[in-house]
N, C-alpha and C positions, 0 to 999 in steps of 0.2 A: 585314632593312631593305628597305622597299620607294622604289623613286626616285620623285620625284615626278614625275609625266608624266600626258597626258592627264587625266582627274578628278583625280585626286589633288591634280593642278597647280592647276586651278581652284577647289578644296574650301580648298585652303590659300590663296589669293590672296584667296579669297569671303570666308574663317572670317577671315583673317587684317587685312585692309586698315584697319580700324578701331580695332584693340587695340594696345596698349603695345606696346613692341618686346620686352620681356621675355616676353611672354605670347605674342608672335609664333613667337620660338623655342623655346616650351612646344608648339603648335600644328604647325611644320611635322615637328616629332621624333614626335609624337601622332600624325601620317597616316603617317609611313614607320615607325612600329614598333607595330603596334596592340596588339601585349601588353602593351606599356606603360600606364598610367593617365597623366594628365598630372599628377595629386599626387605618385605615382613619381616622372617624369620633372621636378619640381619641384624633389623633394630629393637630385639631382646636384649635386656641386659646381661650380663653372663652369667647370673645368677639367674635368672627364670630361664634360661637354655639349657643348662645344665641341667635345671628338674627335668624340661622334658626328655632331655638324653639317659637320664636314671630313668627316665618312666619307659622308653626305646628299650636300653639295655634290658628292662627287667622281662620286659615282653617278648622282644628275642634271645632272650639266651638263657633266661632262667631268677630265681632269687635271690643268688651269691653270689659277688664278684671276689674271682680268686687271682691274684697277683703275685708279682716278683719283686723284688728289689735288692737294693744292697750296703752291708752295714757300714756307716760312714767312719767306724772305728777301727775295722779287722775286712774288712770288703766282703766280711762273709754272705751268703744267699737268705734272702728275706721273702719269706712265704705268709700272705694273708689271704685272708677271706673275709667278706665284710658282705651282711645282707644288704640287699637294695634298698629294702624299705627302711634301713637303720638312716641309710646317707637321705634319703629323701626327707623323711623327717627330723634329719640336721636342717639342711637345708631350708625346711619352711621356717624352722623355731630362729633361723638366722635373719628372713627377710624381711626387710621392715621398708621404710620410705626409699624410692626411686631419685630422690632430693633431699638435701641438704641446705638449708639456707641461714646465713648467720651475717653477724655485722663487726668489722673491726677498723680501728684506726678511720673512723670516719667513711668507709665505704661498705656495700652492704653486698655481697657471696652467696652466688648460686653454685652448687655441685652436684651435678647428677651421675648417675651410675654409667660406667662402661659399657659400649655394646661392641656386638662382635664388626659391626662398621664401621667404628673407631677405631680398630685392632688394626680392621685391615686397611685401613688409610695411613698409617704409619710403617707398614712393611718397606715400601722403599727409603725410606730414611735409615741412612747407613750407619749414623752414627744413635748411639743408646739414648742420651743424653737431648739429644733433638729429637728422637724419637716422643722422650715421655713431656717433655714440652708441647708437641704435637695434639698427642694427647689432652692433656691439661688444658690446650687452647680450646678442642673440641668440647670439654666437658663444664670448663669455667665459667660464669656469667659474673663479671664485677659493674656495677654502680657506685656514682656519688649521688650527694646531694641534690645537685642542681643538674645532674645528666639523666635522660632516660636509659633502659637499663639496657647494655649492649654485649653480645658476645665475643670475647677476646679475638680479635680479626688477627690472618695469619703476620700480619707485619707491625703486632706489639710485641716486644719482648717480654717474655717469661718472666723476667728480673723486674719487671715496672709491677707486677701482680706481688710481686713475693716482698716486694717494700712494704707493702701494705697490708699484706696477709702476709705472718710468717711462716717459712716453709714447713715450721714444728706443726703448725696449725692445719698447712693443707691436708700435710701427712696422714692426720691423725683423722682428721676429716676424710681421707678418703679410703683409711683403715673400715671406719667406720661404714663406710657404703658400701666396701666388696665383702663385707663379714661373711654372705653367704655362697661366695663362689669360691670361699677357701674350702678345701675337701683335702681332707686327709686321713691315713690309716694307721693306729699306733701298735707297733709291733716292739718284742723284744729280743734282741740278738741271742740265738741257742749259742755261739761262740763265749760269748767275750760278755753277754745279758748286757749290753747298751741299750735304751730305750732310746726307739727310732720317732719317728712320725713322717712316713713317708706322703709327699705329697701326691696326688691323686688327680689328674688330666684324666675325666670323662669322656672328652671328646676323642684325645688319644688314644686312651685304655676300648674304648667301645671302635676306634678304627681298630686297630691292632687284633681285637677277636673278629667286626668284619670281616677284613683279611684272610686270618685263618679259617675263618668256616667258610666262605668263596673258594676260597683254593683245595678245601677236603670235597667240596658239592662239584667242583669241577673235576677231583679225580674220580669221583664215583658216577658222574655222569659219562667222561671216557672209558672207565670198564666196565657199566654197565652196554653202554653206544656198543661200544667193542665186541661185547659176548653174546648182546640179543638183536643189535640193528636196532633198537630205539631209538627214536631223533631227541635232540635236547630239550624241545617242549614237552613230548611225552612225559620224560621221567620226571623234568622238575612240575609235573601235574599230580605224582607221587606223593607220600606222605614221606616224613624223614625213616618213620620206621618200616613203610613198603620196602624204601630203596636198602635200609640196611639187611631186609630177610633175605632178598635177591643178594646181595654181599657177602653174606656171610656163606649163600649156600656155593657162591664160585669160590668161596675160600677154604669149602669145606675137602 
């Protein structure tokens, strides 16, 4: 896995700045692991995407990820910090089987885990609700008796599944399979001391400092360009602490 730093940083900020967020973190895993395809790197569950995006983040940008948020009681400002390595080893002690298989009401349920190609095969369904039907059809595999086992095609209704499986049951079942792509941070409100648990988008939280450090390397590469006539390969050929000595001394 390569971290993302000088080009790389910018190739992902460039490729990235315009696209869905899903497809964002298709993109920054596609630059630090170039063996990968991004159709590969698609049909990850989101729970093994997510490790490698904690294992991304921790490589470019450090061992603690520090956030923001805000209290659901008083809106006050919620400040954390959470090692990488704490959430990575959530995360594994969380995953367990890619499948689910059970039997009820006389037919016999396959559920496999979400991938980020499911996600985005449901973007254009406008409505919620057909949306996660969509879903469900992608992930579900029901059997009878006397049928071979078939997966739910787009023109059965949702409602002929859930006669037979009830929805408490899928629910709980597919609780059960995303355990490890839940990521969360527990803080307590300095205001009003509510105890939070804010939830935690790796994909977003690691766009969002992409972002930021792109747009701090692109202004240090304009004042660097600016003061010495460097071209933009040169400097981002720099280390991050060459370009800050050169910084600090036109700041001096």
């Amino acid at each position: 896995m390569r971290a993302l730093t000088g080009e790389l940083l910018l190739a992902a900020w460039e490729e990235g700045t315009d696209q869905h967020p899903l497809i964002r973190g298709l993109i920054l895993l596609s630059l630090a692991l170039p063996e990968q395809s991004r159709q590969e790197l698609a049909q990850l569950t989101i729970a093994q995407r997510d490790l490698l995006l904690l294992g991304l983040r921790e490589l470019s940008f450090g061992a603690v990820m520090q956030g923001f948020g805000a209290c659901s009681r008083c809106c006050a400002q919620l400040e954390f910090a959470v090692p990488v390595a704490a959430l990575i080893e959530h995360v594994k002690s969380q995953l367990g089987s890619d499948l689910i298989a059970w039997s009820e009401n006389g037919r016999q349920y396959q559920l496999r885990a979400v991938t980020t190609a499911d996600l985005l095969a449901t973007l254009d369904v406008p409505d919620t609700a057909e949306a996660q039907g969509l879903l469900l059809k992608r992930c579900l595999t029901v059997s009878g008796e006397s049928s071979a086992c078939e997966r739910l095609s787009a023109c059965e209704e949702l409602s002929d599944a859930l006669t037979l499986a009830t929805e408490a049951s899928l629910v709980a079942k597919f609780d059960q399979l995303h355990a490890a792509a839940e990521l969360g941070c527990a803080v307590r409100c300095p205001e009003c001391s509510n105890s939070e648990v804010l939830d935690l988008d790796i994909a977003h939280f690691l766009w969002l400092e992409v972002r930021s450090a792109a747009k701090r390397l692109i202004a240090e590469i304009h004042e660097l360009a600016w003061a010495y006539g460097w071209t933009e390969s040169s400097i981002l050929r720099m280390s991050p602490r060459r370009r800050n000595a050169y910084i600090e001394m036109l700041s001096a």
